[in-house]
CHARMM internal coordinates of N, CA and C (Angstrom, degrees):
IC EDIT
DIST 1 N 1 CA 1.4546
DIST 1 CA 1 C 1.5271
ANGL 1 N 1 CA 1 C 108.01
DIST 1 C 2 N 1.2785
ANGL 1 CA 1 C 2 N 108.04
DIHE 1 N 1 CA 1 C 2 N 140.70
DIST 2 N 2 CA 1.3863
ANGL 1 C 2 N 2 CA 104.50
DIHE 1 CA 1 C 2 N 2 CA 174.39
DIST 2 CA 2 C 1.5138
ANGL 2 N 2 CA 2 C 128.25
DIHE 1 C 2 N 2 CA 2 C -96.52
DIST 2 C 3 N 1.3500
ANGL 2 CA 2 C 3 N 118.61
DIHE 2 N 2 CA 2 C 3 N 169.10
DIST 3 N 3 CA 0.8866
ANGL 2 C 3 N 3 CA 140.02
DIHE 2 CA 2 C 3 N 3 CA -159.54
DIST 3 CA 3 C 2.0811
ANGL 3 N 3 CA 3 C 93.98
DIHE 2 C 3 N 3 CA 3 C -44.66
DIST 3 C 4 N 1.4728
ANGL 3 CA 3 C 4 N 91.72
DIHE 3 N 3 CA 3 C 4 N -63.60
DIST 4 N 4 CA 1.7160
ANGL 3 C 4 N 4 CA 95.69
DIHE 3 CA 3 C 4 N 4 CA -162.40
DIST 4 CA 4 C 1.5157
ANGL 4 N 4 CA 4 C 89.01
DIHE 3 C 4 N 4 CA 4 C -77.32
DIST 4 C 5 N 1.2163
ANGL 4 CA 4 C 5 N 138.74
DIHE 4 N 4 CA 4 C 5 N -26.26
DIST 5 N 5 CA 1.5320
ANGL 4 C 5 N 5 CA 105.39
DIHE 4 CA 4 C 5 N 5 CA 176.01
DIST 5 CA 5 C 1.9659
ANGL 5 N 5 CA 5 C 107.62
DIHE 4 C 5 N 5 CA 5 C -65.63
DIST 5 C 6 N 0.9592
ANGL 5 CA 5 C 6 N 108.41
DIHE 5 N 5 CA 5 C 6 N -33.47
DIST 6 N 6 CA 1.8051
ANGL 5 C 6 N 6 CA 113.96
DIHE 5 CA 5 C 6 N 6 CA -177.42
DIST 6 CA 6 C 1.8939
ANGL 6 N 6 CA 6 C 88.71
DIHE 5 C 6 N 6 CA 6 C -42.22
DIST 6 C 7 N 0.8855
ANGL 6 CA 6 C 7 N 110.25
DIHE 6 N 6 CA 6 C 7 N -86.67
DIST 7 N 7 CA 1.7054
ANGL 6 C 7 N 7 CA 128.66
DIHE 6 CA 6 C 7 N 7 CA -175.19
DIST 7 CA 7 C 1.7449
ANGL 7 N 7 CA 7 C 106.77
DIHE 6 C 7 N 7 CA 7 C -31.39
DIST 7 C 8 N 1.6921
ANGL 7 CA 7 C 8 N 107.73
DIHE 7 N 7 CA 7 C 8 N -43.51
DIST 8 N 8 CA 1.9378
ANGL 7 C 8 N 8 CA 103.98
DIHE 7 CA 7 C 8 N 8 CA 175.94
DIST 8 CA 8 C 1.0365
ANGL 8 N 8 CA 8 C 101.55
DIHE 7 C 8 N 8 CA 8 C -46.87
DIST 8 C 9 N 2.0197
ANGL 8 CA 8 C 9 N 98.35
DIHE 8 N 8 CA 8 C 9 N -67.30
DIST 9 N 9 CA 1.3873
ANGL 8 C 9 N 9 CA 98.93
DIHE 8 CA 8 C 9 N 9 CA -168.48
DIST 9 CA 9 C 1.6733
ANGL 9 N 9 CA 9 C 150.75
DIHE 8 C 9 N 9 CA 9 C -56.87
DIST 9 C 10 N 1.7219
ANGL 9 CA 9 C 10 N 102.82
DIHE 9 N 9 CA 9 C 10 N -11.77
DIST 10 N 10 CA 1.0505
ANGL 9 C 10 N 10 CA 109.39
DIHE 9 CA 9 C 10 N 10 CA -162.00
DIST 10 CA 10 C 1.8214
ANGL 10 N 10 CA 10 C 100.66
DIHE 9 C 10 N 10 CA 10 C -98.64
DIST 10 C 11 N 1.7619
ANGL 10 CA 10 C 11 N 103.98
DIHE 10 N 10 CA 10 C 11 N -24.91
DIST 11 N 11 CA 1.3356
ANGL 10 C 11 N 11 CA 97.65
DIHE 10 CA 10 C 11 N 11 CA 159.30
DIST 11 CA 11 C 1.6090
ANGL 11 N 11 CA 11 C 133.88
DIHE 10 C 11 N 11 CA 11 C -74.77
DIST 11 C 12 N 1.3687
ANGL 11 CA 11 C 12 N 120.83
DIHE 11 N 11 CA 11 C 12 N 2.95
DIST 12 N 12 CA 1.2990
ANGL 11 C 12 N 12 CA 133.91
DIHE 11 CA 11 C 12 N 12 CA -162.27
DIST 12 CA 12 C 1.5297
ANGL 12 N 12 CA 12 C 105.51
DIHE 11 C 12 N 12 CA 12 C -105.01
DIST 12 C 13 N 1.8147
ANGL 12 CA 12 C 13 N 119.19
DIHE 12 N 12 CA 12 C 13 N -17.43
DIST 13 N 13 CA 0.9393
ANGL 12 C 13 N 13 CA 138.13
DIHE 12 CA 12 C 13 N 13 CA 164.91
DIST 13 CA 13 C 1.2045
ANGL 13 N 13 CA 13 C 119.31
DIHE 12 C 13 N 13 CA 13 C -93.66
DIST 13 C 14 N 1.9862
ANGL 13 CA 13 C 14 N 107.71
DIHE 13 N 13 CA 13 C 14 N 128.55
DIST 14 N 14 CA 1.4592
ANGL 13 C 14 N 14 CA 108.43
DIHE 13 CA 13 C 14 N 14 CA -150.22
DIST 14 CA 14 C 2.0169
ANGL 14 N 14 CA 14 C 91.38
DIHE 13 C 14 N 14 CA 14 C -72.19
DIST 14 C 15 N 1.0080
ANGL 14 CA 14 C 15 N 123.62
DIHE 14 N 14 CA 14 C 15 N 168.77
DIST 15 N 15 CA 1.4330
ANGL 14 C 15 N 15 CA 118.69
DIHE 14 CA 14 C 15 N 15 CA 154.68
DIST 15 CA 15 C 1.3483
ANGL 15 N 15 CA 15 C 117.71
DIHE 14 C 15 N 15 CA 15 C -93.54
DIST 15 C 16 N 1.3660
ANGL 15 CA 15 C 16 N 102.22
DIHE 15 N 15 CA 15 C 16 N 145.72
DIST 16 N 16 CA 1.3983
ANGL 15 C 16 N 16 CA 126.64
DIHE 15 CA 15 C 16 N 16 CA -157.93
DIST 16 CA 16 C 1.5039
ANGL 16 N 16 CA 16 C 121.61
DIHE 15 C 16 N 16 CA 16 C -124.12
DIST 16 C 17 N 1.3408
ANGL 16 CA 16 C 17 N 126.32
DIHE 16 N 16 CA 16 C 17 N 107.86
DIST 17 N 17 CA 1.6620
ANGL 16 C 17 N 17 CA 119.49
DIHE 16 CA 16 C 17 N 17 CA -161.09
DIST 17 CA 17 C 1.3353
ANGL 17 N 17 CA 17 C 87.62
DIHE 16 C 17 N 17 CA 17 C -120.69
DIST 17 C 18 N 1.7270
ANGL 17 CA 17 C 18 N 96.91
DIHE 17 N 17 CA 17 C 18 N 162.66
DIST 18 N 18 CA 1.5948
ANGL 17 C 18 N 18 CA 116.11
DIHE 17 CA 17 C 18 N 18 CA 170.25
DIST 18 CA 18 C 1.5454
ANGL 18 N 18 CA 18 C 107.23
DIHE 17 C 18 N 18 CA 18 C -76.18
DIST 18 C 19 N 1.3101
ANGL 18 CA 18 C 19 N 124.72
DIHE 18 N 18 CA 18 C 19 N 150.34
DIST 19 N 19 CA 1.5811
ANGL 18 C 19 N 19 CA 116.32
DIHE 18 CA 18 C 19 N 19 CA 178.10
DIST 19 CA 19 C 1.6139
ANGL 19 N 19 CA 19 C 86.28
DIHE 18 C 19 N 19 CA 19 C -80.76
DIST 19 C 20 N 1.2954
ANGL 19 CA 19 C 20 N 126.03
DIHE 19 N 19 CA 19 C 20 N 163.60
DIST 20 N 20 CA 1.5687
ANGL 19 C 20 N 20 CA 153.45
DIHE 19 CA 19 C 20 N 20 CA 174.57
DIST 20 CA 20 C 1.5054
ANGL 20 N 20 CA 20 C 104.54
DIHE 19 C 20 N 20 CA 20 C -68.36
DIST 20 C 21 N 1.9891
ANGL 20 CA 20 C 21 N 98.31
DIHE 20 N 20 CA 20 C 21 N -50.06
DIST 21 N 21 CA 1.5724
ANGL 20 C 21 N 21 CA 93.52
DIHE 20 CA 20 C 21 N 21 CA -159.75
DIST 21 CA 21 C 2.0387
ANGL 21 N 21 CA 21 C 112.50
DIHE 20 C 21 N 21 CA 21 C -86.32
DIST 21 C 22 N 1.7431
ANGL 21 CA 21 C 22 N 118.03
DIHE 21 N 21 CA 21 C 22 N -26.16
DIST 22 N 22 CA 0.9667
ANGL 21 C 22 N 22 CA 118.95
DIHE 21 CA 21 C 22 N 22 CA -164.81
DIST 22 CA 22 C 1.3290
ANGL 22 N 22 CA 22 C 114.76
DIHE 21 C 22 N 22 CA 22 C -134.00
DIST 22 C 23 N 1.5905
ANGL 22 CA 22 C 23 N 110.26
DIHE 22 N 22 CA 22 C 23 N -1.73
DIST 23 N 23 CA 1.3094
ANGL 22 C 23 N 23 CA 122.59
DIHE 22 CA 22 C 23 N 23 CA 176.08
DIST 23 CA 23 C 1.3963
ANGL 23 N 23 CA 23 C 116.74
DIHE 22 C 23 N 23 CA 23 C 93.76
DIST 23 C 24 N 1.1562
ANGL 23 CA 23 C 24 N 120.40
DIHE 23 N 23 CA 23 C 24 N -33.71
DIST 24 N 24 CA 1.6386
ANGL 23 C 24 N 24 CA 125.82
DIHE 23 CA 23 C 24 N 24 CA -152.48
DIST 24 CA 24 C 1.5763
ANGL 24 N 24 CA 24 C 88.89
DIHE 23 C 24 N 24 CA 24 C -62.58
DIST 24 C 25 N 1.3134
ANGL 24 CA 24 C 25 N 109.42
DIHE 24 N 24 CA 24 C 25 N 160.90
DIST 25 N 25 CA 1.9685
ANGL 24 C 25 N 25 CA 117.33
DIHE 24 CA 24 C 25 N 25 CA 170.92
DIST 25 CA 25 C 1.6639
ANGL 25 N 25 CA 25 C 105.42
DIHE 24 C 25 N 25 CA 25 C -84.45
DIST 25 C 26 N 1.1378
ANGL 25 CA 25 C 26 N 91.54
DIHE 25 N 25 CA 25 C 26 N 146.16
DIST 26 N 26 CA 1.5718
ANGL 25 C 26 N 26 CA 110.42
DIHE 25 CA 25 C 26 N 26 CA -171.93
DIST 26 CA 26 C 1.6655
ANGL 26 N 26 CA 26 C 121.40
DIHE 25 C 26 N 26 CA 26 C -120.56
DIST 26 C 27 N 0.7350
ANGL 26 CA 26 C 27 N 128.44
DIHE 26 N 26 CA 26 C 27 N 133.59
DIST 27 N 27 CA 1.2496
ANGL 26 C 27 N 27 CA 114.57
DIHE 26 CA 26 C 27 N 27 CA 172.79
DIST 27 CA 27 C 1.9606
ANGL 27 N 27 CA 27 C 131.29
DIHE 26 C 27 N 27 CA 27 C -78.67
DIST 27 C 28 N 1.1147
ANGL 27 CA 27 C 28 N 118.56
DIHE 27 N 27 CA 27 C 28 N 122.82
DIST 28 N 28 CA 1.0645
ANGL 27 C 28 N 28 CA 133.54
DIHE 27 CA 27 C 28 N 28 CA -174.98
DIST 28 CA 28 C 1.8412
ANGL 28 N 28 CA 28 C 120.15
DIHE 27 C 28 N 28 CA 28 C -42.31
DIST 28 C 29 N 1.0506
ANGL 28 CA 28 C 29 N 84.80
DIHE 28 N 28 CA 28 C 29 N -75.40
DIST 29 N 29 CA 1.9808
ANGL 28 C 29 N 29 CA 102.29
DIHE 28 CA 28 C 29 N 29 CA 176.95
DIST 29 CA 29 C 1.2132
ANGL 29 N 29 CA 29 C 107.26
DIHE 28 C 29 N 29 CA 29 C -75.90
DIST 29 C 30 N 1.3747
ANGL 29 CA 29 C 30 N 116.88
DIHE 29 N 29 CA 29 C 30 N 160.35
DIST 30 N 30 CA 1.4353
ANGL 29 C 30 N 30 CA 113.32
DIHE 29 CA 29 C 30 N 30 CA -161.42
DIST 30 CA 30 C 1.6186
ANGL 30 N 30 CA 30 C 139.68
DIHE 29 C 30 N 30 CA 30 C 3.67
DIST 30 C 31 N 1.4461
ANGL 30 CA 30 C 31 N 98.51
DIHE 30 N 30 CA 30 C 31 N 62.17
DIST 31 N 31 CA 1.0481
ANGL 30 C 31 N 31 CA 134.55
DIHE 30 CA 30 C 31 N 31 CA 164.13
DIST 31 CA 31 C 1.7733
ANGL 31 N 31 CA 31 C 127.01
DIHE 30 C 31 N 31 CA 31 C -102.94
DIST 31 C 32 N 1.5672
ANGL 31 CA 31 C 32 N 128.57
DIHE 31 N 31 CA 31 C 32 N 80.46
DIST 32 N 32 CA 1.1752
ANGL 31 C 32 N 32 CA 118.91
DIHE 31 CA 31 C 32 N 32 CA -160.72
DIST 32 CA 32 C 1.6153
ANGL 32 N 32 CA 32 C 105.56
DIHE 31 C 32 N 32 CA 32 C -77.95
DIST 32 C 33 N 1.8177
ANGL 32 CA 32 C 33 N 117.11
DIHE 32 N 32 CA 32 C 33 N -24.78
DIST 33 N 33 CA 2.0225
ANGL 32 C 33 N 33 CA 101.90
DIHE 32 CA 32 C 33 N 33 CA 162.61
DIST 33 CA 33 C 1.3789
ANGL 33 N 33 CA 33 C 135.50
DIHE 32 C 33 N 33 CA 33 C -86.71
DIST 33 C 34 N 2.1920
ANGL 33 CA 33 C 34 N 120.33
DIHE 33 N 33 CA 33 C 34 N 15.45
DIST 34 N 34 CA 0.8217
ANGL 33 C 34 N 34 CA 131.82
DIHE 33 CA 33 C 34 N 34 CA -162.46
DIST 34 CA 34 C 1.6281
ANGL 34 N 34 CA 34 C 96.76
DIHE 33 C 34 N 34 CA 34 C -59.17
DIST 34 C 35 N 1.2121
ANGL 34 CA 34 C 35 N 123.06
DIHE 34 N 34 CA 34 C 35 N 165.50
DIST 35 N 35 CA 1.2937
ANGL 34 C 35 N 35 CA 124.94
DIHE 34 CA 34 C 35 N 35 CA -24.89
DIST 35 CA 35 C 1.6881
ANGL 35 N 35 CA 35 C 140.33
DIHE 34 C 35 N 35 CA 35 C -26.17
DIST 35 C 36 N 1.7203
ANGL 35 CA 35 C 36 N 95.48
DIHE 35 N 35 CA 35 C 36 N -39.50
DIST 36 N 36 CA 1.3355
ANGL 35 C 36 N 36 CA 119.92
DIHE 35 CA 35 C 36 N 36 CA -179.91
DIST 36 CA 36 C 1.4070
ANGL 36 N 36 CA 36 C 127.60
DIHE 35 C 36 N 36 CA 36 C -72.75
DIST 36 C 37 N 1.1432
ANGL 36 CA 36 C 37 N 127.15
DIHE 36 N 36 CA 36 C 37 N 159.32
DIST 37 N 37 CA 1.7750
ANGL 36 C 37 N 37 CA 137.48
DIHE 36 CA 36 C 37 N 37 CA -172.37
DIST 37 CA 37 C 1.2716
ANGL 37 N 37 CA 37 C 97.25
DIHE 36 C 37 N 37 CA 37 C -74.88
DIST 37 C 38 N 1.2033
ANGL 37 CA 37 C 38 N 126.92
DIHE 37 N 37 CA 37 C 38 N -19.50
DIST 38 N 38 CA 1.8380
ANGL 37 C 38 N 38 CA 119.04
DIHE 37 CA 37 C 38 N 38 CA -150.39
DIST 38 CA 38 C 1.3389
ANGL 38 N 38 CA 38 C 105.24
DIHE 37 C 38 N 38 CA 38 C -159.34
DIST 38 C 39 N 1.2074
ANGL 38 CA 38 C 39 N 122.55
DIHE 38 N 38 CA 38 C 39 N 176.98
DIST 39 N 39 CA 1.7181
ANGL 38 C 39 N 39 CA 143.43
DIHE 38 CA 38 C 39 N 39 CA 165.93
DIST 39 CA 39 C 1.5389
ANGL 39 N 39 CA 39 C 83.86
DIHE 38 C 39 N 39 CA 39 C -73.78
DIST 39 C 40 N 1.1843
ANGL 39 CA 39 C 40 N 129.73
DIHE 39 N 39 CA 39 C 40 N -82.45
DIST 40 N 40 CA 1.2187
ANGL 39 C 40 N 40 CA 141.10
DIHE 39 CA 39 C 40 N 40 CA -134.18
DIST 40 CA 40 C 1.5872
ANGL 40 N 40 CA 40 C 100.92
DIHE 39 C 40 N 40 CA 40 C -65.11
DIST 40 C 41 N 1.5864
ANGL 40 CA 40 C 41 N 117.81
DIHE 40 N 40 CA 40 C 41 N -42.47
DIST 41 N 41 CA 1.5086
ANGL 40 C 41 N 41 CA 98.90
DIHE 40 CA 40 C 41 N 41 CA 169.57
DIST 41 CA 41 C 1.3635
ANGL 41 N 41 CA 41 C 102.77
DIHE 40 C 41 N 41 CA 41 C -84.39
DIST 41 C 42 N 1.1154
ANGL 41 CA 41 C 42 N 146.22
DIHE 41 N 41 CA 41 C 42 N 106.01
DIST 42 N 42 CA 1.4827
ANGL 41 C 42 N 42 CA 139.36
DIHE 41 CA 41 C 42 N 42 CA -171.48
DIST 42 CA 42 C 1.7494
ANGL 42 N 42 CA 42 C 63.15
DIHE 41 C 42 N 42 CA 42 C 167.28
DIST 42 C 43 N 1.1705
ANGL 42 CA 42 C 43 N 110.45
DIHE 42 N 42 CA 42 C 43 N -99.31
DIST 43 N 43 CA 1.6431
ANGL 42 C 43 N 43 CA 100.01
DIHE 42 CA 42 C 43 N 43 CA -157.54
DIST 43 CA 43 C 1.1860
ANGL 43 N 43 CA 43 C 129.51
DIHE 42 C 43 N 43 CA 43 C -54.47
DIST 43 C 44 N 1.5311
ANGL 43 CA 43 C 44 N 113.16
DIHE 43 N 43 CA 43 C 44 N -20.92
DIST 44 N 44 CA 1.3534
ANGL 43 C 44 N 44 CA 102.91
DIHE 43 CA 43 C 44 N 44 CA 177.44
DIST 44 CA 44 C 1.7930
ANGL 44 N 44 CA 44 C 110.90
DIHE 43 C 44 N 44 CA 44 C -79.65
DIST 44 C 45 N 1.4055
ANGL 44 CA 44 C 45 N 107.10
DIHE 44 N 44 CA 44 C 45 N -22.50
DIST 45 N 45 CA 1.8216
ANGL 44 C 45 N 45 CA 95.69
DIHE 44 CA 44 C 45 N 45 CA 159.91
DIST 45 CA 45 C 1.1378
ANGL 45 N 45 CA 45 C 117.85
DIHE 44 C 45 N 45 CA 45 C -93.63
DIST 45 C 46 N 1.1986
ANGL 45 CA 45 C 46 N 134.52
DIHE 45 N 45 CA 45 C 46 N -5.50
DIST 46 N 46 CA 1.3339
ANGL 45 C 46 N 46 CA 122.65
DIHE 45 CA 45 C 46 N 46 CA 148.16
DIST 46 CA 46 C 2.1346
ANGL 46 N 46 CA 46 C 124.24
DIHE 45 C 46 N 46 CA 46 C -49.01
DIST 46 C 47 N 1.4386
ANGL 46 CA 46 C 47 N 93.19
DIHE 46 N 46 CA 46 C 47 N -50.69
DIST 47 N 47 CA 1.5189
ANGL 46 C 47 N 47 CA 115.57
DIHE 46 CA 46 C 47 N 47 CA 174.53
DIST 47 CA 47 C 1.6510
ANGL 47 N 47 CA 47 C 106.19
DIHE 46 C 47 N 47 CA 47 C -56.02
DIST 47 C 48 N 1.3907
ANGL 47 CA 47 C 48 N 125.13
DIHE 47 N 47 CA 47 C 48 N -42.79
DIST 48 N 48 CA 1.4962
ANGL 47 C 48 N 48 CA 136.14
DIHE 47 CA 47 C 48 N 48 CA 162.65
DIST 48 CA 48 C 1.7670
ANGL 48 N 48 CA 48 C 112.65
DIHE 47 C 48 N 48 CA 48 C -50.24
DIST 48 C 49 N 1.1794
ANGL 48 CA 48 C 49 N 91.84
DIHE 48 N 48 CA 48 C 49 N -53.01
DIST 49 N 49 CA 1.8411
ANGL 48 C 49 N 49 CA 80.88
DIHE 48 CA 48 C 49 N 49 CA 175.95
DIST 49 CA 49 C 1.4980
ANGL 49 N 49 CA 49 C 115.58
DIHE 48 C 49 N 49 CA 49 C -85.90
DIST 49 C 50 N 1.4492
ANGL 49 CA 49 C 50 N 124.57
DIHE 49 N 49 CA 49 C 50 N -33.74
DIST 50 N 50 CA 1.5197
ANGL 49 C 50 N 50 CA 119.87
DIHE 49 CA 49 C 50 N 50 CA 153.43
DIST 50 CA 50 C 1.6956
ANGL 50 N 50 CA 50 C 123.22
DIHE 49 C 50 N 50 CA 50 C -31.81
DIST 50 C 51 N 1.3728
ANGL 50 CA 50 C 51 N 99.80
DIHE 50 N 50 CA 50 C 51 N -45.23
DIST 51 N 51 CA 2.0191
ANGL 50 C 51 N 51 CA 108.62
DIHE 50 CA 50 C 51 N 51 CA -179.88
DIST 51 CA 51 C 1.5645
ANGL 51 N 51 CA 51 C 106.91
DIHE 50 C 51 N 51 CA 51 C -93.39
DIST 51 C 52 N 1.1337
ANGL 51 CA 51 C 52 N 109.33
DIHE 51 N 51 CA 51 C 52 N 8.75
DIST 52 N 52 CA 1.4237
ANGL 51 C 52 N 52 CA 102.08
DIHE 51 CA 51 C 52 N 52 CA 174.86
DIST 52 CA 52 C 1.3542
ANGL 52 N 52 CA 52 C 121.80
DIHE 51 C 52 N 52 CA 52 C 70.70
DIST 52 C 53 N 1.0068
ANGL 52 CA 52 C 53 N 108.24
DIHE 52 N 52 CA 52 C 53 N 23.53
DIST 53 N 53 CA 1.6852
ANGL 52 C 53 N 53 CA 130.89
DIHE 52 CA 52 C 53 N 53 CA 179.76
DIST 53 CA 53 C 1.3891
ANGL 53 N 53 CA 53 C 108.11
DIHE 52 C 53 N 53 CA 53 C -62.00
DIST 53 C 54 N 1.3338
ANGL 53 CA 53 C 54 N 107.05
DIHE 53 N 53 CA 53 C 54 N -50.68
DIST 54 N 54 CA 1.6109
ANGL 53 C 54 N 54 CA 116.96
DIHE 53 CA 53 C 54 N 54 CA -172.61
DIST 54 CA 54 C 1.8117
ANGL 54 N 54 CA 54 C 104.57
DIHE 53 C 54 N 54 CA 54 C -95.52
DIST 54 C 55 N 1.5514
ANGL 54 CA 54 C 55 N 110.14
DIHE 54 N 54 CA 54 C 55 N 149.35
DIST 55 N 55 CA 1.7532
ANGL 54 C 55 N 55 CA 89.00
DIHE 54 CA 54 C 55 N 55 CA -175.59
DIST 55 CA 55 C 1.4332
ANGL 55 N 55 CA 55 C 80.86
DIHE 54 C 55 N 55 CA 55 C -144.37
DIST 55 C 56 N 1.3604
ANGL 55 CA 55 C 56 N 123.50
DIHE 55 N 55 CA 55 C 56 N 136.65
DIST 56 N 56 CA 1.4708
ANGL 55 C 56 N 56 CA 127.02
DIHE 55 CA 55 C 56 N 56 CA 138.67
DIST 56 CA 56 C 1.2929
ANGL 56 N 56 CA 56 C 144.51
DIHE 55 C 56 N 56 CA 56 C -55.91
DIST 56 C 57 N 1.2011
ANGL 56 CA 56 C 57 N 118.08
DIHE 56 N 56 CA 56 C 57 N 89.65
DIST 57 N 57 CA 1.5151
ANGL 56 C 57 N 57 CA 95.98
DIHE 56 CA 56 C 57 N 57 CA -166.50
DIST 57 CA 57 C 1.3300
ANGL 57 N 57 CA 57 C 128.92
DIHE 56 C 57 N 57 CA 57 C -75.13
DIST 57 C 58 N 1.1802
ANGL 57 CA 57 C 58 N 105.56
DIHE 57 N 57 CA 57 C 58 N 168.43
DIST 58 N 58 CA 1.9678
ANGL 57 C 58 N 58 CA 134.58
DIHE 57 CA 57 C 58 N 58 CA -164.16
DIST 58 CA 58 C 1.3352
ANGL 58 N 58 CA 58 C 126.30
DIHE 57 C 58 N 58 CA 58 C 179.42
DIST 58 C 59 N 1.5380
ANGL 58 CA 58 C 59 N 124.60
DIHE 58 N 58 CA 58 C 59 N -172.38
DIST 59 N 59 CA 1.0434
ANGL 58 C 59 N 59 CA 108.27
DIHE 58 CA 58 C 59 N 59 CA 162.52
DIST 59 CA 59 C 1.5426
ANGL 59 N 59 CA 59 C 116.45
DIHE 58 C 59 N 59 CA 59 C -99.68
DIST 59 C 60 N 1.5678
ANGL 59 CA 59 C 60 N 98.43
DIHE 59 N 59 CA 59 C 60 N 162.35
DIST 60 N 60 CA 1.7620
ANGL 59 C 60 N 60 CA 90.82
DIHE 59 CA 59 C 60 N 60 CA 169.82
DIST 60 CA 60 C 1.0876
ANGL 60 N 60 CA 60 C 119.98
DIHE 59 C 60 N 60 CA 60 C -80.66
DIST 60 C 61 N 1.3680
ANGL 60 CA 60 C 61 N 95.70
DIHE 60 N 60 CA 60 C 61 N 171.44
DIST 61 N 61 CA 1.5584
ANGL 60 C 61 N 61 CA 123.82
DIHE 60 CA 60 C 61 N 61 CA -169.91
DIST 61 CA 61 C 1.7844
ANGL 61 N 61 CA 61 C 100.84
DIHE 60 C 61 N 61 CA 61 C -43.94
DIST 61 C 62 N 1.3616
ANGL 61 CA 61 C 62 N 133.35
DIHE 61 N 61 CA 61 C 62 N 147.31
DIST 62 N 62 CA 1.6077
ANGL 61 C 62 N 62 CA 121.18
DIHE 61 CA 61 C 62 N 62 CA 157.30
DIST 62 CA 62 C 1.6026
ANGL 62 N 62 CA 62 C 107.05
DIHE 61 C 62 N 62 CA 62 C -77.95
DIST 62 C 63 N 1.5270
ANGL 62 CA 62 C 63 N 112.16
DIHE 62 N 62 CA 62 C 63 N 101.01
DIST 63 N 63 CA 1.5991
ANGL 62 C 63 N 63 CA 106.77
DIHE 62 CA 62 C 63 N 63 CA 162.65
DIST 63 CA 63 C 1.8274
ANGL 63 N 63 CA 63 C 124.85
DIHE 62 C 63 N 63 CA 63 C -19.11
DIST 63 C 64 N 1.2985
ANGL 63 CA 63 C 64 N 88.70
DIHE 63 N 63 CA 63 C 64 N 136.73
DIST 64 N 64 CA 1.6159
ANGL 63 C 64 N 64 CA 98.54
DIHE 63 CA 63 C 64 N 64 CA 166.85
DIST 64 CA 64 C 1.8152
ANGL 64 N 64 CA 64 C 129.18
DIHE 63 C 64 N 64 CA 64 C -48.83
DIST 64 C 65 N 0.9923
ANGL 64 CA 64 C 65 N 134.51
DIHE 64 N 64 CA 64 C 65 N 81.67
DIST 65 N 65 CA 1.5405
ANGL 64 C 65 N 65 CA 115.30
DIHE 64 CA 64 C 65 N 65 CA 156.91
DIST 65 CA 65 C 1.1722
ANGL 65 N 65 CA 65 C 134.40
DIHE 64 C 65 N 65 CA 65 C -3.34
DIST 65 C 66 N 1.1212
ANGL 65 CA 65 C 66 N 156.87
DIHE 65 N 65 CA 65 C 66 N 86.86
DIST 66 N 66 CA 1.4363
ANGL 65 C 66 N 66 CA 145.59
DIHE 65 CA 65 C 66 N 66 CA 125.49
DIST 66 CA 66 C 1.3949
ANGL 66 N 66 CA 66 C 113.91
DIHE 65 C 66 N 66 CA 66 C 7.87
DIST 66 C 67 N 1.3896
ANGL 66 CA 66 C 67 N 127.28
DIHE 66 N 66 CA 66 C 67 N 83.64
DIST 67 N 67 CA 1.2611
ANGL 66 C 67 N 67 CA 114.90
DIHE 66 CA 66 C 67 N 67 CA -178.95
DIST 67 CA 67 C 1.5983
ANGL 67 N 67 CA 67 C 116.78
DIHE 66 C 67 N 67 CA 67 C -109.65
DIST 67 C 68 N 0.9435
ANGL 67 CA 67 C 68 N 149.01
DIHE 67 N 67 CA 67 C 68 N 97.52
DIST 68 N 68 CA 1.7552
ANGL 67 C 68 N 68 CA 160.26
DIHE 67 CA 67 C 68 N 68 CA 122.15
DIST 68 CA 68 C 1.2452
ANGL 68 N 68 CA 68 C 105.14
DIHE 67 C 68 N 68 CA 68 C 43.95
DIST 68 C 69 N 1.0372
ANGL 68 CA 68 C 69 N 160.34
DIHE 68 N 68 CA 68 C 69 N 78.09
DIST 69 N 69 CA 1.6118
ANGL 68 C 69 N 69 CA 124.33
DIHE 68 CA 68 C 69 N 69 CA 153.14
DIST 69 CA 69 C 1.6579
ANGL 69 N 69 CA 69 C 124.56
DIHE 68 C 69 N 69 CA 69 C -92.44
DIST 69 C 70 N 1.6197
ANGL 69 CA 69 C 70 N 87.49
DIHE 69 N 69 CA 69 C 70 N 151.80
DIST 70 N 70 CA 1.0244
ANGL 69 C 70 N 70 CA 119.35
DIHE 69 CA 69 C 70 N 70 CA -151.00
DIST 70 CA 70 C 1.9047
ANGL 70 N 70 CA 70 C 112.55
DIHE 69 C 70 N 70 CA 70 C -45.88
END
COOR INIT
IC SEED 1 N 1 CA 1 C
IC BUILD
């Protein structure tokens, strides 16, 4: 096969991703919950970073002082 059939074919094939939240393959293009397969995994990791499920790490914040006034 040649070179430019490799390139027809690979544009003629829709692209296809894993969803993040459940694995299943998803479709790419006209897809309005991509990354995700569904509404429903879309919200339920949405609902994960709402509860703090998911955390970025860093350092924390430096606590507040107790400060006196005068």
């Amino acid at each position: 096969m040649s070179t430019t059939e490799n390139k027809v074919r690979r544009m003629s094939v829709p692209k296809r991703v894993l969803c993040p939240r459940c694995g299943e393959m998803a479709a790419w293009e006209n897809n309005p919950h991509r990354p995700f397969c569904s509404e429903r995994c879309r919200m339920i990791d949405l609902g994960a970073w709402a509860s703090e499920d998911y955390k970025i790490p860093g350092a924390s914040p430096p606590k507040p002082q107790d400060s006196e006034d005068p």
